[in-house]
N, C-alpha and C positions, 0 to 999 in steps of 0.2 A: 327491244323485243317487238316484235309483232303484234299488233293489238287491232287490225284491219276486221277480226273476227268480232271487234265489237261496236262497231259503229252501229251495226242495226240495233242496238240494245240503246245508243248516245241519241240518235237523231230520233227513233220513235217518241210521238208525244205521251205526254208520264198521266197519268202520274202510272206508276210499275211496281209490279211484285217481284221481287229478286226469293231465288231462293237458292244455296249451294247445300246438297246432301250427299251423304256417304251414299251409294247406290250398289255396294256388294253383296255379293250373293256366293259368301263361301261353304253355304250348304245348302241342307234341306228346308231349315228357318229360316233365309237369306231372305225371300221377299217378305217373309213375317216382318221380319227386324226393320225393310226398307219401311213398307206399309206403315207401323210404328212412329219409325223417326218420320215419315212424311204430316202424321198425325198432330208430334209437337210443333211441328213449323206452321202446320195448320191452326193452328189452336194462336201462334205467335201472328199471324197474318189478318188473322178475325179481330184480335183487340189493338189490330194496329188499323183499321179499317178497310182491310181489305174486302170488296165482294165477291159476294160467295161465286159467281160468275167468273172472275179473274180465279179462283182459288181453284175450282173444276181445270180453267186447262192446264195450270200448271201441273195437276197432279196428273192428270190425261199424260202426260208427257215425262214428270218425273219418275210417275210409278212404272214405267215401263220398261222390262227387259233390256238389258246393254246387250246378252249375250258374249260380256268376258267374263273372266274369272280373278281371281285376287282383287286387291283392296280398288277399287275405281272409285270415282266423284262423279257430281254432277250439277253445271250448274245450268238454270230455267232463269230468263224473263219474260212475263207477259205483259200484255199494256192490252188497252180496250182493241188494240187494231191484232192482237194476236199473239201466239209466240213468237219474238225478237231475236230467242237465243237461246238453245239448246245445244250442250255441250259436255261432252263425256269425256274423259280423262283418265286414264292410270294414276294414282298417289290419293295421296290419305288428305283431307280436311283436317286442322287441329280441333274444329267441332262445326257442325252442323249450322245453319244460321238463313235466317230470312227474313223479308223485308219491305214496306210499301210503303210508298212515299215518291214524291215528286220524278224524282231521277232512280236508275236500277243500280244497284250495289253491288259495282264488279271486282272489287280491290281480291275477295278470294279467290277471281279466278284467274288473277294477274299472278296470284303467289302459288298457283297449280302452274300454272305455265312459264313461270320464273327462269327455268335450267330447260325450255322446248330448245331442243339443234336438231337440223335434217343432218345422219350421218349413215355410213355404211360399214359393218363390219367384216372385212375380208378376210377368208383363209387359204394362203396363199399355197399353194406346192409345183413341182415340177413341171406339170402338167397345165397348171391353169390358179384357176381361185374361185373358190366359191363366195357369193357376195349376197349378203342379207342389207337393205336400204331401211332405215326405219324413218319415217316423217317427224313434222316436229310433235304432233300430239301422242305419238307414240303408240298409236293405236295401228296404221297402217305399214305392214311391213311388203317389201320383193324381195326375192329371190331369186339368184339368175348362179351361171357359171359360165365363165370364161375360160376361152381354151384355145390356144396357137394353132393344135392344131400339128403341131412337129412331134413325132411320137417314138423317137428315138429316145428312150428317156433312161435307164438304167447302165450303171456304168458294172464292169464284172471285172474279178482277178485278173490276171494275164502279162502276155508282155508281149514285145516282136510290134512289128512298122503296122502288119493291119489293125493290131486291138488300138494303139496310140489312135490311128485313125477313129475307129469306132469309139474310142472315146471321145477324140474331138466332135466327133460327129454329135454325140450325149450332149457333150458342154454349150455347144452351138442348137440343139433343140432348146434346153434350159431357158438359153439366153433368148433365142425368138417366143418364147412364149411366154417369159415374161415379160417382151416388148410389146407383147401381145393385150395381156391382161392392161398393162398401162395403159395403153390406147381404150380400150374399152373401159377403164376406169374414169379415163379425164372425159370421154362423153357423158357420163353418168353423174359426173360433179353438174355436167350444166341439166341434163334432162332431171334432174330430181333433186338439183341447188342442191349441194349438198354442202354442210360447214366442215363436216369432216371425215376422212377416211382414214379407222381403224385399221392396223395389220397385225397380223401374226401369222403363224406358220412355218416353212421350211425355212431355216436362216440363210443358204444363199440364195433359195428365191425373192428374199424380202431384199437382199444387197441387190438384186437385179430389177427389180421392179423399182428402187430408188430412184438407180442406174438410169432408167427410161421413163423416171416420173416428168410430164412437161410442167411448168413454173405453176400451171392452175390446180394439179395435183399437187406438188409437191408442198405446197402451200398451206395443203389440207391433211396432208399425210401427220400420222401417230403409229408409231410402231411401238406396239402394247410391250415389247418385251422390252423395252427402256422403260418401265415403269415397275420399281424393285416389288419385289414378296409373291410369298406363292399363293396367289390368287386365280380365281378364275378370269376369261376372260370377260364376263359381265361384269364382276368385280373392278377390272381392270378399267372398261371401258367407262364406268360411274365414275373412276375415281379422276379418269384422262376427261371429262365434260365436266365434272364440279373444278378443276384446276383453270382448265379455260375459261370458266364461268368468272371466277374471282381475279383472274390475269385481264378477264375482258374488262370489267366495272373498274379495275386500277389502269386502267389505262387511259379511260374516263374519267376518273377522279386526278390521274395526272394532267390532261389536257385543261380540266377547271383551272388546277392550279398554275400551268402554265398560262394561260388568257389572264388570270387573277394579277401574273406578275407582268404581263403587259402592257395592263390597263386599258385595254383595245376598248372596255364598254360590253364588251360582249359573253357579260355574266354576273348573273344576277341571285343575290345571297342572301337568304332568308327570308319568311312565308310573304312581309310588305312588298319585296323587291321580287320574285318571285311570281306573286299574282298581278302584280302592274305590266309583266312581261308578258304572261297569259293575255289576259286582257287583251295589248299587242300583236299576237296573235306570232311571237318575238322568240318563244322557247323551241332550241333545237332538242336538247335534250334533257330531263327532270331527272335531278339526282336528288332522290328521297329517301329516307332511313326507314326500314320496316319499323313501324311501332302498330301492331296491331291491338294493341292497348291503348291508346292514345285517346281523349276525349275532347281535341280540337276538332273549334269548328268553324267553317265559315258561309259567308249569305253569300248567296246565288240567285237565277234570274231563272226566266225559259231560256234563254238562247246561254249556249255553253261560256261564252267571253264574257256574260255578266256573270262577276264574282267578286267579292271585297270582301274586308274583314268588319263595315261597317255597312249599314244597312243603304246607307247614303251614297256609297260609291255601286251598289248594284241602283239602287229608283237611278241616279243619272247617267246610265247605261242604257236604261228605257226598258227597265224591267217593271212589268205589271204588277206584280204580285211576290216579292221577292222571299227564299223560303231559306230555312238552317238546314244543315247537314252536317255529315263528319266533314271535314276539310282531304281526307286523301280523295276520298269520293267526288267531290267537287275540282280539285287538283285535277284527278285524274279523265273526269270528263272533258275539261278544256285540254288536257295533252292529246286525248284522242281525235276530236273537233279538229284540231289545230296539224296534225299528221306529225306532230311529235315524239318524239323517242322518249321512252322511261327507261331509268336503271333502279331498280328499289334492293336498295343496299340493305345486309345483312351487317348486323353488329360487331363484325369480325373482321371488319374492314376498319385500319386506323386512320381516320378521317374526320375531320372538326367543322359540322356543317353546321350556321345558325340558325336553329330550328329546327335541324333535322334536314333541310332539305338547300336545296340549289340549282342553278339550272346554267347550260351555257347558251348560248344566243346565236341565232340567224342575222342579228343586228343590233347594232347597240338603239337603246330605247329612247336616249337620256334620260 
């Protein structure tokens, strides 16, 4: 996943107030309730030492109006040099949570961004397609419509040599227009990276639009009506991104396994082997088990590659002052530092990692 969004929160110096809150407003009460919930975070932030100074701009910024609607989040961190990170989101919090101390506590906003894809939903017909682009945060949408431009488009009863013509004539607009829409689709894949492009619509224009997908569309393409029951297409398209979700992270849990039976070196299995790879600066990608319950911890430094599980392996890294934390938080700083890929595995993936976690290698460590 993408996590470029949070480097400003990893490299500012700490010590940081993290706060993630529900931030909806589905009524009239809606900033009452925010104001509220900002109140108990408040209240959690004062007897963790935060000052009242850092406390002012977080709330400066948390209390303030998203301007959407339905359930949103929101997560804040500040440091003495300012806000670092301010982030809005469509999706629900399991609950509310804040935090000061050394390093900013971003794991909930890695699990709001869990299922982010830049994708586009097409609806295709004779004439053309209309195209809605949504971003990964799901908050920026386009809207455009594509159209050939051949406007011979209906075909009618008949018989005799001119209507066959007139008809071919229909079949042959059909077809340039949906060679049309492809063209303007597979630009679109590169101008707004798109992971994937939804379709529905008229069924021989989606066989035509196949027909003239180039290899970087087709690549991307999901044709919602191979996807059984009668649902909507939102429906559809949730259920076509959580499948891809869980085909992508197996495909990554196959490649561990694959490297595992090579013995190349280049994978490293459980939190000792794991954090000596961090360290190295050695991890391509952390494959971690969600446990958000979890009460592991481990020592850390200022600089993000000081980490160990004993106090002794971060002081001989040349950490000053070396401090505890949860261990995903710590994890997760050094994957960001280090321009690392995360997958944070859900429990439903059949997979035997020691400790919950694993990583595959840019190089083997010894």
């Amino acid at each position: 996943m993408d996590l470029s969004a949070l480097k400003p929160a990893v490299y500012a110096p700490g010590p940081a107030a993290t706060v993630h809150l529900d931030v909806s407003r589905r009524d009239a009460q809606g900033a009452r309730e925010v104001e509220l919930r900002w109140r108990a975070l408040a209240r959690q932030l004062t007897a963790a030492g935060a000052p009242a100074a850092l406390q002012d701009r977080l709330a400066e910024v948390a209390l303030e109006p998203t301007g959407l609607g339905g359930q949103v989040a929101r997560s804040v961190v500040a440091t003495d040099a300012g806000v670092v990170l301010d982030d809005v989101v469509p999706g629900e919090l399991p609950a509310d949570s804040a935090h000061f101390g050394p390093i900013a506590h971003l794991m909930p906003w890695v699990r709001l961004h869990a299922d982010d894809s830049r994708y586009a939903v097409v609806h295709v017909d004779h004439a053309g397609a209309d195209i809605d682009c949504v971003d990964g945060s799901r908050l920026a949408h386009t809207s455009e419509r594509s159209e050939g431009g051949h406007d011979v488009l209906h075909k009618v009863p008949g018989g005799g040599w001119s209507h066959l013509r007139y008809q071919n004539r229909v079949a042959d607009s059909w077809e340039r227009n949906g060679a049309a829409v492809a063209d303007d689709l597979d630009s679109m894949v590169v101008r707004h990276r798109l992971d994937h492009v939804f379709l529905f619509g008229e069924p021989y224009s989606r066989s035509v639009l196949h027909q003239h997908a180039s290899r970087r569309l087709a690549d991307r393409l999901v044709d919602l009506d191979q996807i059984q029951g009668d649902r909507s297409v939102d429906e559809k398209t949730r259920a076509a991104l959580a499948r891809d979700q869980f085909e992508r992270q197996r495909s990554v849990i196959e490649e561990l396994h694959r490297r595992q039976a090579n013995g190349d070196g280049t994978v490293a299995s459980g939190f000792a082997s794991v954090v000596a790879a961090l360290r190295h600066g050695a991890v391509e990608t952390l494959l971690l088990l969600d446990r958000p319950e979890s009460t592991l911890e481990l020592m850390a430094g200022e600089q993000a590659g000081q980490l160990g599980r004993e106090r002794h392996e971060v002081t001989d890294l040349g950490a000053a002052d070396p401090f505890t934390d949860r261990a995903d938080e710590i994890l997760l700083r050094g994957v960001i530092a280090s321009d690392a890929d995360l997958e944070l595995l859900a429990t439903d993936h059949d997979v035997a990692l020691r400790d919950g976690i694993a990583a595959t290698l840019r190089f083997a460590t010894g």
